[in-house]
C-alpha positions as CSV (number, residue, x, y, z in Angstrom):
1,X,-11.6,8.4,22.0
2,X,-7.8,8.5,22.9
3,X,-4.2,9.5,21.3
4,X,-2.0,6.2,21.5
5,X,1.4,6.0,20.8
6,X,2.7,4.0,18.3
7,X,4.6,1.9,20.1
8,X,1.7,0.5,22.0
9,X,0.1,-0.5,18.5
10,X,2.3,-3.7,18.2
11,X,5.0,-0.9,16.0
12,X,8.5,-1.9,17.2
13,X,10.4,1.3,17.3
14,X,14.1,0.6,17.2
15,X,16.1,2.9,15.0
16,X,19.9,2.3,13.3
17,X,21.4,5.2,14.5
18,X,21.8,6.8,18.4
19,X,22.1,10.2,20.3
20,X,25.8,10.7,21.3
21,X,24.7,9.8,24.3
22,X,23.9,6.2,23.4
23,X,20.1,6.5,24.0
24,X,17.7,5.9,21.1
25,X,16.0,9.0,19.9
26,X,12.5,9.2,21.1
27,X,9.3,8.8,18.9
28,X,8.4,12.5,17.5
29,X,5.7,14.1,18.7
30,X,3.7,13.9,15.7
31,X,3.3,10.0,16.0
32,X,-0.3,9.3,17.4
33,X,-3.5,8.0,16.2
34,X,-7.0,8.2,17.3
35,X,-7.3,4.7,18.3
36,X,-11.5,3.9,18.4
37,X,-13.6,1.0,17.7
38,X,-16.7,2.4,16.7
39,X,-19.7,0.5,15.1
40,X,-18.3,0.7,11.9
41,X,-14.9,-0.6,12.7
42,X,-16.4,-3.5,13.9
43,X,-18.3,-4.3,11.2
44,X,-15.7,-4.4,9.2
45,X,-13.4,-6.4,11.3
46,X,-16.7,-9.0,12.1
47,X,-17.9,-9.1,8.4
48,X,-13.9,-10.2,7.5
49,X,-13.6,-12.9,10.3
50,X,-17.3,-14.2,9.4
51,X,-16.3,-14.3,5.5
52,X,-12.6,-15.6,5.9
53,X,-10.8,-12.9,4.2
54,X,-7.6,-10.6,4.7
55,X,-6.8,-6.8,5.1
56,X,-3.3,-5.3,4.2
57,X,-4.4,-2.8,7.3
58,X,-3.8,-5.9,9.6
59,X,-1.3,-8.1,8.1
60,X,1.0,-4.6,7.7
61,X,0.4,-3.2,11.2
62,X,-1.2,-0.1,9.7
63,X,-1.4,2.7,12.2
64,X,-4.3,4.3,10.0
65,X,-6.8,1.1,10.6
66,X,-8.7,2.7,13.2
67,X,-9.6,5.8,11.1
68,X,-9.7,4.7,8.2
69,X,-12.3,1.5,9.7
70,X,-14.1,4.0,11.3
71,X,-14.9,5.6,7.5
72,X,-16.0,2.6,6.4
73,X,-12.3,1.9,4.4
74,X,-10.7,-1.2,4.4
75,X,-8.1,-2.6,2.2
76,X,-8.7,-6.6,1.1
77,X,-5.9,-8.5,0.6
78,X,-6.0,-11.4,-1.5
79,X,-4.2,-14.3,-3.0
80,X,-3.7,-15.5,1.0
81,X,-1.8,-13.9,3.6
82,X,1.5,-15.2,3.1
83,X,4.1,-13.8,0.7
84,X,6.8,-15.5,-1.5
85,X,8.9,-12.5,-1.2
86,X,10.8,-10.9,1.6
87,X,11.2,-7.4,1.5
88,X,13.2,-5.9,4.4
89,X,10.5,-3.4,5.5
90,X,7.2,-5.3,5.1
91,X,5.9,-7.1,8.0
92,X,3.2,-9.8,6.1
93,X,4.4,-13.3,6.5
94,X,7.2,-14.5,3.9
95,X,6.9,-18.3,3.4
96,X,5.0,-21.2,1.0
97,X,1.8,-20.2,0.1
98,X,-1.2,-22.1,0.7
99,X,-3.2,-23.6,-2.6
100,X,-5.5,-20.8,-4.3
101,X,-8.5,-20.2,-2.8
102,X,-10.7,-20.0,-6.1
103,X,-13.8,-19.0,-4.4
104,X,-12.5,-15.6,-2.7
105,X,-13.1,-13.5,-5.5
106,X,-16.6,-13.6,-4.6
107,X,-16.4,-13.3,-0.7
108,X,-14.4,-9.8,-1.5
109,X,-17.5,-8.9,-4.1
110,X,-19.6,-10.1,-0.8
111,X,-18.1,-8.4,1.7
112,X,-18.3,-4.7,-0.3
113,X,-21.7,-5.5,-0.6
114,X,-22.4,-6.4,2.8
115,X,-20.2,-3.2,4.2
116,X,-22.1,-1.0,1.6
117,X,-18.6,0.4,0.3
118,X,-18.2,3.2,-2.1
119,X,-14.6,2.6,-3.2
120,X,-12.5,-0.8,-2.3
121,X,-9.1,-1.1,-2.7
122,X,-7.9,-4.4,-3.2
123,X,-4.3,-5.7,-3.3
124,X,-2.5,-9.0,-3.1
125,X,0.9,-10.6,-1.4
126,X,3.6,-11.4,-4.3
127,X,2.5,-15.1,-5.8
128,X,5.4,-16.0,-7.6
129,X,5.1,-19.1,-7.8
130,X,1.8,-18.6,-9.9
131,X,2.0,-18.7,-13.8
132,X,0.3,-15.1,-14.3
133,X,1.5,-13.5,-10.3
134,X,-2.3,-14.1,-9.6
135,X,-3.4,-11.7,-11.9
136,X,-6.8,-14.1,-12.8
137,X,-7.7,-13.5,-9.5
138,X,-7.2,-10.1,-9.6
139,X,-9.0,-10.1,-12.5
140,X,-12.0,-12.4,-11.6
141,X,-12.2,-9.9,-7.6
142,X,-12.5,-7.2,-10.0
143,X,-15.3,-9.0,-12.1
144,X,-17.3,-10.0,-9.4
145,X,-16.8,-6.8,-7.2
146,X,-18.4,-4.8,-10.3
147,X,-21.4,-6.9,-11.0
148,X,-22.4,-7.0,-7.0
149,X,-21.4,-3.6,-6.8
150,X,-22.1,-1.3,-10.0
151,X,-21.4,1.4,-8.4
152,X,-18.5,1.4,-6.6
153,X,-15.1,2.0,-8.1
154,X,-12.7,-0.1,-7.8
155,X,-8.4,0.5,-6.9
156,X,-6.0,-2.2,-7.2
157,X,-2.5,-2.4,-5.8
158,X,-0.9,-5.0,-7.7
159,X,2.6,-6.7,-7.6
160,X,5.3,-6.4,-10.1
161,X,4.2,-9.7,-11.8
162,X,7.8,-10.0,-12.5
163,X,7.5,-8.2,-15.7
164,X,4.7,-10.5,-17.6
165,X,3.4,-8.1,-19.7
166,X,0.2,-10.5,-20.5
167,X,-0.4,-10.8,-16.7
168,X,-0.5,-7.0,-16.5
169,X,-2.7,-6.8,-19.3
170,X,-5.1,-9.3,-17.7
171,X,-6.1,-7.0,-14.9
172,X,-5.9,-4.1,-16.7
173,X,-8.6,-5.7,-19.5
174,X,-11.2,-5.2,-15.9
175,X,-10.7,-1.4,-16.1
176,X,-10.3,-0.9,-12.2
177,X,-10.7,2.9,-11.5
178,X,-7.3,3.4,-10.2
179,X,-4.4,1.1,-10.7
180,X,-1.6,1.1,-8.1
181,X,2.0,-0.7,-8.0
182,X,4.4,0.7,-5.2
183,X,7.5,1.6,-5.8
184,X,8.2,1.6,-2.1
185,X,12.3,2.9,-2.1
186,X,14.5,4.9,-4.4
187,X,16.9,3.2,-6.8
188,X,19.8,3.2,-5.0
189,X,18.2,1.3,-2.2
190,X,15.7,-1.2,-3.9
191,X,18.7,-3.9,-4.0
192,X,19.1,-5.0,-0.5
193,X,15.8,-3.2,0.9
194,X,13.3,-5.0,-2.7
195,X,16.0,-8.0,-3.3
196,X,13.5,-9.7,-5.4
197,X,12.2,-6.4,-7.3
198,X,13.6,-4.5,-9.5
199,X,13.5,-0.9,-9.5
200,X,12.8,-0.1,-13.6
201,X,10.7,-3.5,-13.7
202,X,8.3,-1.3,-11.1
203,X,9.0,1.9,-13.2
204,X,8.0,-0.1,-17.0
205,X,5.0,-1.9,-15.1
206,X,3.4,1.5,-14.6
207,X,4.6,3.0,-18.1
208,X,2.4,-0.1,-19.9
209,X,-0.1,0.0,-17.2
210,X,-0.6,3.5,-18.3
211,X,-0.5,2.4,-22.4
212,X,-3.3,0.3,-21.0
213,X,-5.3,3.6,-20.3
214,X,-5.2,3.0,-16.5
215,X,-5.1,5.6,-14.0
216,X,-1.7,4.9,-12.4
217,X,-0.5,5.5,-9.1
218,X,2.4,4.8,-6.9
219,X,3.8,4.8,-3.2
220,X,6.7,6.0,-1.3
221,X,8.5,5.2,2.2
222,X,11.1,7.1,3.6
223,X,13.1,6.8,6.4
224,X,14.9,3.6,5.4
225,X,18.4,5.6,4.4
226,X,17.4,7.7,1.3
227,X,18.2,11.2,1.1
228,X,15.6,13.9,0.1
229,X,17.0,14.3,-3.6
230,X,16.8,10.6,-4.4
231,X,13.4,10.8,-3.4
232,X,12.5,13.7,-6.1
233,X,13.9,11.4,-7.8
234,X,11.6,8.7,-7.7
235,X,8.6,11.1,-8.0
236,X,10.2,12.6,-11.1
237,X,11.1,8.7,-12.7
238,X,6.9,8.4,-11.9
239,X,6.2,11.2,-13.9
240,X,8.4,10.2,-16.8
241,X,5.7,7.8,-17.3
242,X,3.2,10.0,-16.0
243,X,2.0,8.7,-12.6
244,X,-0.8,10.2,-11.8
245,X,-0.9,9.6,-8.1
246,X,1.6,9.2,-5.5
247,X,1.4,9.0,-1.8
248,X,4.7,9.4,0.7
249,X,5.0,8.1,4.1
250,X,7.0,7.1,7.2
251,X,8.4,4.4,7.3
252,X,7.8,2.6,10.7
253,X,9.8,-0.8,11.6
254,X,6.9,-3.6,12.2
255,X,9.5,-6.0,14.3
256,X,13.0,-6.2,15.8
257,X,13.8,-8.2,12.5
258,X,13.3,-6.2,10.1
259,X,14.8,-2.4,8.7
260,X,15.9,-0.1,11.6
261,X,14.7,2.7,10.8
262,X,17.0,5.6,9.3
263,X,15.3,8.7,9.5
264,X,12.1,10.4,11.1
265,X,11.1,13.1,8.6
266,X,9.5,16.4,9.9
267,X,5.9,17.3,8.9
268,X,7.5,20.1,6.8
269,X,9.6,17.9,5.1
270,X,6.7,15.6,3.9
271,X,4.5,19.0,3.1
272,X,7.3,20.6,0.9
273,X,7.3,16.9,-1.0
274,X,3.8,17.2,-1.9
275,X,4.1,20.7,-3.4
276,X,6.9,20.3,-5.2
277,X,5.2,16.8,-6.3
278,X,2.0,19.1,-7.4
279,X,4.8,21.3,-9.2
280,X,6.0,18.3,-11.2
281,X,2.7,17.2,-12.2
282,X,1.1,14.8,-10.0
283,X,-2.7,15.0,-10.1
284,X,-2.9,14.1,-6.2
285,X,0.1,14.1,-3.4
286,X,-0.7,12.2,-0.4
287,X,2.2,13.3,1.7
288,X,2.3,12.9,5.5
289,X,4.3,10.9,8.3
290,X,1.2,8.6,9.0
291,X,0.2,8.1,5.3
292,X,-0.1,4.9,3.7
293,X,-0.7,4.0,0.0
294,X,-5.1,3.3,0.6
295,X,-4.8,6.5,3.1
296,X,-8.2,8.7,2.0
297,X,-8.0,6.4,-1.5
298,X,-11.8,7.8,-2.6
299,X,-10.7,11.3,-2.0
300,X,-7.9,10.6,-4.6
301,X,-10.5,9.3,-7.5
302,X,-12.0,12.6,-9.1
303,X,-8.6,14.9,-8.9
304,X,-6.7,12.8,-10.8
């Protein structure tokens, strides 16, 4: 087992902002994984390739994959791998979608199965295009997932489904365990960094997700030019509507196209967030420079 930088995990590391004089500011110390393909890493990654189906750990450039592939954890991604929106941070592909692929509901419900999972995340690229945003599919993954595997519980991370209330209510009529929409950025920012979201669209999504009796949860990058108090924020706008889960990373720029990044936090920074997010009411703060929204999802069931 070894430390590897980020950099050297295909995590471009260009900042928007230099030392005075003129050199980037190097990576913090903090940033290394454990990077390890153990047996149960590769079973994951060989029962994906043999079943045709997607992981947000890949298409994102997670730097968690390795540990959290190693504890059997793995995020599907569905509704293809290619996304109809471009937001400024995310690295999954932005283009035309390919037709729906009707019969991946059940290769997901497969693949838990055959990988013997005790909680699955699922989530989906933006499908815009769609009627309901997908949400049939989510709902159908959901279906299938449960009756193949009673016993594990199920957390989805769905889009914004532009507002459509009925789409929404579609997924949420599958009672997943957990149900997650990220917010991503604070208000000020969600303009130019979420052009095609809207910040209180995200904000109302959860507030009827959580009418629907759902266990809601939502997720927050920093770095990308917010300051500390519009992040509090954020986490108190989620407890309006009483989030019950929120998890707070780093944001880390996948290519040379997309965000610079603003801002490395410190550790500290990201530990006072999560006790002044316990203070406010969260059930569960996942706060850390290396956390991502699935990041120890099981852990996160029974607290909240």
């Amino acid at each position: 087992m070894s430390f590897v930088p980020l950099d050297q995990l295909r995590v471009s590391l260009t900042v928007s902002y230099q030392s005075s004089a003129g050199d980037r500011p190097r990576l913090p110390a903090w940033f290394k994984v454990r990077a390890k393909t153990g047996p149960d890493y590769l079973e994951i990654k060989q029962t994906m390739e043999r079943l045709g189906l997607h992981t947000i750990c890949e298409e994102a450039r997670c730097p968690n994959r390795w540990e959290c592939w190693n504890a059997r954890t793995a995020t599907f991604l569905i509704l293809g791998d290619t996304c109809t929106r471009r937001c400024h941070y995310c690295s999954v592909e932005t283009g035309r979608p390919h037709s729906v692929d009707q019969d991946e509901p059940s290769r997901v419900a497969e693949a838990v199965k055959a990988l013997d999972l005790r909680h699955v995340v699922i989530t989906s690229v933006n499908r815009d295009e769609l009627d309901d945003g997908g949400a049939s599919i989510f709902a159908e993954t959901i279906r299938l997932t449960r009756r193949l595997n009673p016993t594990c519980t199920i957390e989805v991370l769905i889009p914004d489904f532009e507002g459509d209330e009925e789409a929404l209510a579609v997924v949420c009529e599958e009672k997943p365990e957990i149900l997650n929409h990220n917010i991503e950025t604070v208000r000020r920012l969600f303009p130019s960094i979420r052009p095609q979201g809207k910040y209180q669209r995200s904000i109302d999504l959860l507030a009827k997700a959580k009418q629907h009796g759902m266990k809601t949860k939502s997720g927050l990058i920093l770095g990308m030019g917010e300051t500390l108090d519009e992040a509090r924020e954020v986490m108190r706008d989620l407890r309006t509507v009483d989030c019950n889960i929120i998890t707070i990373g780093q944001y880390l720029q996948p290519t040379r196209d997309h965000l610079p990044v603003e801002k490395f936090y410190d550790p500290s920074e990201f530990a006072l967030l999560e006790e002044e997010g316990l203070a406010m009411g969260f059930a569960h703060v996942e706060s850390g420079p290396l956390v991502r929204s699935s990041y120890h999802a099981e852990q996160q069931i029974d607290g909240a």
